[in-house]
VOGU-3710 file (C-alpha; in Angstrom, 3 decimals, decimal comma):
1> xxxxxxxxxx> 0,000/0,000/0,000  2,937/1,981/0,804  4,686/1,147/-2,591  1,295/2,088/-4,110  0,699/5,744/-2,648  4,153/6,659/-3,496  3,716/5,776/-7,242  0,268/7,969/-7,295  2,123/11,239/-5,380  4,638/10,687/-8,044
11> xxxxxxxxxx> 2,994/10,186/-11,363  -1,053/11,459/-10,385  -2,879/10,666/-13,504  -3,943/14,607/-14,215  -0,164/15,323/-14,150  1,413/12,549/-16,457  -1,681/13,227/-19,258  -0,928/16,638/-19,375  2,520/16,362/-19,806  1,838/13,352/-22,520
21> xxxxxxxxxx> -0,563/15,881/-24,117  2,062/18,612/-24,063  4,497/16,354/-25,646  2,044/15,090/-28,438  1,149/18,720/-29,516  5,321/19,917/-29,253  5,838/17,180/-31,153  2,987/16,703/-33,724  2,243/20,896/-34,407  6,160/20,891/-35,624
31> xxxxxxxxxx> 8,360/17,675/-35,821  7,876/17,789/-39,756  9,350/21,871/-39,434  12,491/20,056/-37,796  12,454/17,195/-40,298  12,613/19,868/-43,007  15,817/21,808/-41,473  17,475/18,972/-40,676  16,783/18,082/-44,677  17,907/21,464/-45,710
41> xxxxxxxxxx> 21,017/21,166/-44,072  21,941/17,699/-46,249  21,189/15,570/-43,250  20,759/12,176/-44,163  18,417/9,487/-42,250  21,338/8,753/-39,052  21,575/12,535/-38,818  17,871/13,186/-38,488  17,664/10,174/-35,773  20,699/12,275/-34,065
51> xxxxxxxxxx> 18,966/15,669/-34,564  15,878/14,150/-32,320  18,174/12,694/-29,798  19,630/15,464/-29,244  16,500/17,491/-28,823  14,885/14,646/-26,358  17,869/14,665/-24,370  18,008/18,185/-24,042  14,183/18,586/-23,372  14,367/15,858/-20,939
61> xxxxxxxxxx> 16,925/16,623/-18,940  16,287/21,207/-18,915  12,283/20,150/-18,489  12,883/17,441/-15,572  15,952/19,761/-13,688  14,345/22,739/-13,793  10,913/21,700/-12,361  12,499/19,796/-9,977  15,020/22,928/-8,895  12,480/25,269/-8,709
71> xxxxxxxxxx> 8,712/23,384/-7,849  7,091/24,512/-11,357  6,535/23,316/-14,132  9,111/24,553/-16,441  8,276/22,983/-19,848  10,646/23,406/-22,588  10,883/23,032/-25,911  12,643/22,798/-29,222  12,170/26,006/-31,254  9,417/26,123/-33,426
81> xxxxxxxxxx> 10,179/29,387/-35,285  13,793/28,761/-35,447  13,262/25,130/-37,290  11,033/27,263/-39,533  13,706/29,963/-39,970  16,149/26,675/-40,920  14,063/25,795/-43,313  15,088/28,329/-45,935  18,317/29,706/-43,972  19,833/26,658/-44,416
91> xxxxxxxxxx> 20,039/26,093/-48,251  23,358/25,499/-49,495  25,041/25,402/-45,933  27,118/22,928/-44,436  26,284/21,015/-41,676  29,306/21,258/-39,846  28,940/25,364/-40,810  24,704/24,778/-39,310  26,416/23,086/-36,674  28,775/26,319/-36,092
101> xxxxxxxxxx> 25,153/28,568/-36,325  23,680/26,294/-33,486  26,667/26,452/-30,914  26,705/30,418/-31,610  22,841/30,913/-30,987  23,005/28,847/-27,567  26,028/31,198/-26,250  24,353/34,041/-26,800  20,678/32,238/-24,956  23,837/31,120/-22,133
111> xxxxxxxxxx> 25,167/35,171/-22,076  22,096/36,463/-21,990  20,814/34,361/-18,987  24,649/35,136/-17,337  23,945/38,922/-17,640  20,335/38,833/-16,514  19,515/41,405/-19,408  16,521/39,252/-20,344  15,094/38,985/-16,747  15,533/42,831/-16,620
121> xxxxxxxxxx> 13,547/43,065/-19,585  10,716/40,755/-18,809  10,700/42,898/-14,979  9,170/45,781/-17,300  6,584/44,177/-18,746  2,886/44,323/-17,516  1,163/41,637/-15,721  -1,951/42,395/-17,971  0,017/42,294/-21,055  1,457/39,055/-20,410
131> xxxxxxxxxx> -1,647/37,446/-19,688  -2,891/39,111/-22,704  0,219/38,121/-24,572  -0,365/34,405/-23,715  -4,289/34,215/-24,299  -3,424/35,866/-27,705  -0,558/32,518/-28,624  -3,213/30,121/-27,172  -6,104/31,423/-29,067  -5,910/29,328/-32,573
141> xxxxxxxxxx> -5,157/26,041/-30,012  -8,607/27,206/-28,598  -10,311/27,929/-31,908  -8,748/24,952/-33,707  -11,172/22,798/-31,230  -14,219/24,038/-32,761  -13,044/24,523/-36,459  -12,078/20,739/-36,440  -15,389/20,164/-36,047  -16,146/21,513/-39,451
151> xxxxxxxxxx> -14,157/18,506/-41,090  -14,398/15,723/-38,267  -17,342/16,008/-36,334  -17,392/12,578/-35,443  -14,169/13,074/-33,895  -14,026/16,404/-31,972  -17,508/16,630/-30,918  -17,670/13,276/-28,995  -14,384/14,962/-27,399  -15,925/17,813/-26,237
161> xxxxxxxxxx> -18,802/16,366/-24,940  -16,579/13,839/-22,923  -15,074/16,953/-21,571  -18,009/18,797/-20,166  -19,355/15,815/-18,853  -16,601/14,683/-17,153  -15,614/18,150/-16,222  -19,122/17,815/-13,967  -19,018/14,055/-12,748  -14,832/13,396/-12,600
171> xxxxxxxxxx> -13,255/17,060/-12,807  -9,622/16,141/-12,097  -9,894/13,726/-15,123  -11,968/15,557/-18,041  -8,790/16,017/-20,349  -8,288/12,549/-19,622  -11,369/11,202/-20,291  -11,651/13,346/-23,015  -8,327/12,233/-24,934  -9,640/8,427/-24,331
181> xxxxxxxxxx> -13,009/9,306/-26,220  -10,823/11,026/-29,023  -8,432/8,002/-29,409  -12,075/5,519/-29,373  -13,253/7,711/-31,636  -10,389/8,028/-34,564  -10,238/3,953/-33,737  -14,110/4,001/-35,059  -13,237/5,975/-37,757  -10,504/4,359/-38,853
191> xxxxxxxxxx> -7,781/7,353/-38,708  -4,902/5,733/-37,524  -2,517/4,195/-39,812  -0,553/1,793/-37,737  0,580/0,036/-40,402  3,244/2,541/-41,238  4,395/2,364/-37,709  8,101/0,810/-37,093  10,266/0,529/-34,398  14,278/2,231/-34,256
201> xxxxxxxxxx> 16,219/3,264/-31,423  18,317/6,885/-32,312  21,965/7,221/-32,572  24,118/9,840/-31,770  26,199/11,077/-34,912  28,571/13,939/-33,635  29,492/16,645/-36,416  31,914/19,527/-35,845  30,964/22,920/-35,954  32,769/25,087/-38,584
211> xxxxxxxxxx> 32,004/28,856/-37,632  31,639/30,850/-40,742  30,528/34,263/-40,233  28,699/34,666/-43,011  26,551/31,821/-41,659  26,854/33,302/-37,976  25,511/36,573/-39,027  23,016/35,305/-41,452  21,479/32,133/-39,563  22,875/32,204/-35,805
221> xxxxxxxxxx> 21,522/35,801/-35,121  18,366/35,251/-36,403  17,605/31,730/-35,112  18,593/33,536/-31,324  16,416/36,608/-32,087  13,204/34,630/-33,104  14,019/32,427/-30,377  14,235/34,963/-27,535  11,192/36,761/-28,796  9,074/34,254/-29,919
231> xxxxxxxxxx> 9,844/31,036/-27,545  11,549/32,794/-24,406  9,262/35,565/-23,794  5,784/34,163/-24,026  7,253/31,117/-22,077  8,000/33,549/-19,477  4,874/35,244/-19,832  3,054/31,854/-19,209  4,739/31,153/-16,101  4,230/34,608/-14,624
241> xxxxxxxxxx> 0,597/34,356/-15,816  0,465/30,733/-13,738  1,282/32,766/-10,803  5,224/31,197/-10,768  7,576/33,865/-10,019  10,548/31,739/-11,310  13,633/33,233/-11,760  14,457/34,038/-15,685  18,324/34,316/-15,647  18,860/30,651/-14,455
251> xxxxxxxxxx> 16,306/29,613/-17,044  18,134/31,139/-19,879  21,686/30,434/-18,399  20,346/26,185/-18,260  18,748/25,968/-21,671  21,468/28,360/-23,664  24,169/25,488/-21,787  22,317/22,638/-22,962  21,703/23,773/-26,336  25,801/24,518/-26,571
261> xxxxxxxxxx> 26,256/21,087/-25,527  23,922/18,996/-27,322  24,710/21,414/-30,669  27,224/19,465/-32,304  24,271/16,261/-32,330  21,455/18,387/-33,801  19,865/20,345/-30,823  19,376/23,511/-33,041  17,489/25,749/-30,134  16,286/25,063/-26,884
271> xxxxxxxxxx> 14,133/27,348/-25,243  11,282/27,886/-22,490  7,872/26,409/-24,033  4,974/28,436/-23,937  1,522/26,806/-25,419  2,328/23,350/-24,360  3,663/25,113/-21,069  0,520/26,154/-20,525  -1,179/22,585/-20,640  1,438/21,810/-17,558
281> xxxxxxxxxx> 0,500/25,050/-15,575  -3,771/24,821/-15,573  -5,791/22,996/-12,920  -5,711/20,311/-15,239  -2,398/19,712/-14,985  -3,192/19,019/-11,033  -5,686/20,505/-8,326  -2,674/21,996/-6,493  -0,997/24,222/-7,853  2,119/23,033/-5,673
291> xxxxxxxxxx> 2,079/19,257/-7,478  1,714/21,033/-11,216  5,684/20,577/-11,589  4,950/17,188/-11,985  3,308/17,580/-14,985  6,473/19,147/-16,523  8,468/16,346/-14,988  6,422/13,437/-17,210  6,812/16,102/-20,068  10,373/15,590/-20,272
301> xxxxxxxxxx> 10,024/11,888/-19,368  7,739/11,506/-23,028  10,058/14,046/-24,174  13,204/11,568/-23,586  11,224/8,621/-25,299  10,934/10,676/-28,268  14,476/11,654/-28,679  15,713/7,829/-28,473  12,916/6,269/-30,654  13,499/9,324/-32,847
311> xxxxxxxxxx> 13,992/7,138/-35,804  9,956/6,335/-34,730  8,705/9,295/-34,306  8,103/10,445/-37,855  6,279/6,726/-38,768  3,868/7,500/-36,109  3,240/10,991/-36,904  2,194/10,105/-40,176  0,140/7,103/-38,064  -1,613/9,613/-35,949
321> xxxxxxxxxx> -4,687/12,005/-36,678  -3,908/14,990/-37,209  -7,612/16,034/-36,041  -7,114/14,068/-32,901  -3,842/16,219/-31,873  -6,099/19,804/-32,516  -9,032/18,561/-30,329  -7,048/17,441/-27,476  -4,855/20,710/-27,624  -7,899/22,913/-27,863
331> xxxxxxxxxx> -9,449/21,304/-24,524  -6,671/20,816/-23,033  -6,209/24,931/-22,676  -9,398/26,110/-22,001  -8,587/26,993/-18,544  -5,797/28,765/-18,945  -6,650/30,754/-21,933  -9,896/31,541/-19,570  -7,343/32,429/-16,422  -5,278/34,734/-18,806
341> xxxxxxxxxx> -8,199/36,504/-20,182  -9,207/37,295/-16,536  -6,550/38,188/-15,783  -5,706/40,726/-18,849  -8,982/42,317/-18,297  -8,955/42,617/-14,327  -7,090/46,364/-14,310  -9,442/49,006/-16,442  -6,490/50,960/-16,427  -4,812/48,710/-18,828
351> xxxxxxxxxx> -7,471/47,061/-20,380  -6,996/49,075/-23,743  -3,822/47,909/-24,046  -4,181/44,362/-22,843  -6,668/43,743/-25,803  -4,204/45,199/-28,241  -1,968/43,253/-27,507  -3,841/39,723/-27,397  -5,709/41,111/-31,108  -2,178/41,660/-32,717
361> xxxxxxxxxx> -0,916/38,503/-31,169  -3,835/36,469/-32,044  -3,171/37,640/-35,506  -0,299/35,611/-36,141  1,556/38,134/-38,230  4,919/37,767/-38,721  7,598/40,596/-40,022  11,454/40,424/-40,470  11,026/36,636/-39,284  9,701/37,321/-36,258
371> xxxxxxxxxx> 6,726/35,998/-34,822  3,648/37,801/-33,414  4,128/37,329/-29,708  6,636/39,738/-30,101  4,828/42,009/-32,020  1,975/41,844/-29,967  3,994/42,782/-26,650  5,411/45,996/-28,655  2,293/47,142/-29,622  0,343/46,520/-26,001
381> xxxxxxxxxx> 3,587/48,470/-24,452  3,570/51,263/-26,972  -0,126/51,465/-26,597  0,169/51,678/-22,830  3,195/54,500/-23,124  0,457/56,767/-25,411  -2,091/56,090/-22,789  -0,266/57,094/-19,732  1,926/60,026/-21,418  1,532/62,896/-19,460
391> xxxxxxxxxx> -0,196/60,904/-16,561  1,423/60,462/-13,030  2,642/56,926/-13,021  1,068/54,344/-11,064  2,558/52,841/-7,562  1,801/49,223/-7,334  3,763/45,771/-8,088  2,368/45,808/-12,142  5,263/42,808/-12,803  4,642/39,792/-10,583
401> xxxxxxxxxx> 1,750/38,409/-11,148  -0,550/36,980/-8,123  -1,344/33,277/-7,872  -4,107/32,753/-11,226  -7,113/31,601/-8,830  -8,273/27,910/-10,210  -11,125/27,443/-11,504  -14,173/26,775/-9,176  -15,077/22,731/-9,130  -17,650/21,529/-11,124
411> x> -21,298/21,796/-9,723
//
């Protein structure tokens, strides 16, 4: 009995299928984007197993340390606008020079967190707009629950009906129970295509970097600006909006060291996570917010299993519905895109502003290859500087958030 408690305080249902959930929508919403760098970059099929062994590793081991040192759930992740920078920055590079790219991005992620200038910067930033920054990168999760309905009904309404009742009858287990009617539900429908499913461990295939500075300037720059302000910053926004006051600079110093080391195998950026963060940080994740860490720790459990059957992982994404992943995803955040609205909206003050910045967010535009979290933050703080010109400023914490109150239990 003893044995048995143990295992539940360590692996609570809630905690390890939200951090399975995060992993299946980091994984499924942009493996192919990493496939397609690696690919640009001449790697052949060894490489690509190496590229997703490194990024496991490093997942695993920044996600599982880092929730453990600090009783939160840091999630991280590879990054998702830097593979899709690779994409096209890579043509007609070496690997050995892509290599060179990777290694110079992480030391400037490892100086940055050494300095503390990022943690400065994030110190400035608005409670309100944060929360409104991360409703505004959760929306089309949220949406895409409802628009996969348009195209499979069968699939995502069942889902969603699953989820209200259960979030009535077994609250603690609706995403759960929710995720089991989706998989029962593709099964029906025949979705899954198992038979292109096949089994291969990863190797490790260690390339030298070759720092051209050409290649530096033109790829490492970038891929560490569109990963501070599109990965870093709304990951710290989620966490502040979660009501975890974590310290940034040890954050950045961790993930920029890990990506360094891991470089030379394929880890191409490692960063804070932000929407699949947010699946670790609700009340789904676990009804105290003290025990939610644990849902980052299984995240970078799964995360590990991907990076050494990375050789798998592209078989079974091709296996898996696609419909399935945006259902799951889209439930799966309710609550928190719900919290952060709250909370954006809560000071009148800065409402204006707080909706600017969650519209131009939400918008998903993009300009000089950056993506529209930061774009959304600029024009929330610019808003809120032509608001308050010529206004006495405010007294008041306005950067650290209070604790997100959960939800109420179902009635």
């Amino acid at each position: 009995m003893l044995a048995l408690a143990r295992i539940r305080s360590a692996a609570p249902p809630s905690a390890v299928t939200a951090g399975l959930i995060a992993v299946m929508v980091g994984v499924t919403s942009s493996a192919a984007l990493v496939f397609t760098a690696a690919k640009a970059a001449g790697a052949d099929e060894r490489a690509l197993s190496s590229w997703m062994l490194a990024l496991g590793i490093g997942l695993a081991c920044t996600s599982i340390g880092l929730s453990l040192r600090f009783r939160a759930p840091v999630v991280t992740a590879w990054s998702t606008p830097g593979a899709a920078l690779l994409t096209t920055g890579l043509s007609g590079v070496s690997m050995p020079q892509a290599i060179g790219a990777f290694v110079f991005s992480g030391l400037l992620i490892l100086v940055s967190g050494v300095t503390g200038w990022f943690s400065r910067l994030m110190s400035r930033i608005p409670v309100p707009l944060a929360a409104a920054l991360l409703a505004g990168v959760l929306f089309r999760f949220g949406t895409g629950l409802f628009s996969t309905m348009h195209g499979s009904f069968a699939v995502a309404f069942p889902m969603f009906v699953a989820y209200l009742l259960a979030r009535r009858l077994l609250p603690r287990y609706a995403v759960l129970v929710a995720l089991a009617a989706g998989v029962a539900a593709t099964v029906f429908t025949g979705g899954w295509k198992l038979g292109t499913v096949r089994l291969a461990l990863a190797t490790p295939v260690f390339t030298a970097p070759e720092f051209d500075w050409k290649v530096l300037v033109s790829v490492g720059a970038p891929l560490f600006v569109v990963t501070m302000a599109s990965q870093n910053l709304p990951g710290v926004a989620v966490l502040r909006g979660s009501g975890y006051d974590v310290p940034v600079s040890p954050l950045m110093t961790w993930t920029g060291a890990a990506n360094v080391v891991l470089a030379p195998f394929g880890a191409f950026g490692l960063n804070l996570a932000a929407i699949t963060a947010a699946i670790c940080t609700g009340e789904e994740a676990h009804p105290d917010r003290e025990r939610r860490f644990l849902a980052a720790v299984w995240a970078g459990v799964f995360y590990l299993c991907v990076g050494l059957l990375g050789a798998t992982v592209a078989s079974l994404l091709a296996a898996m519905p696609h419909e399935l992943v945006l259902a799951i995803a889209g439930i799966g955040l309710l609550a928190t895109i719900e919290a952060s609205l709250v909370s954006a909206l809560s000071d009148p003050a800065s409402r204006e502003a707080a909706v600017v910045t969650f519209l131009a967010t939400a918008s998903g535009v993009t300009l000089l290859g950056i993506g529209s979290a930061f774009w959304g933050l600029l024009a929330g703080l610019v808003t809120t500087a032509v608001a308050t010109a010529g206004h006495p400023r405010r007294t008041g914490r306005t950067t650290t958030p209070d604790p997100v109150p959960d939800k109420a239990p179902a009635r």
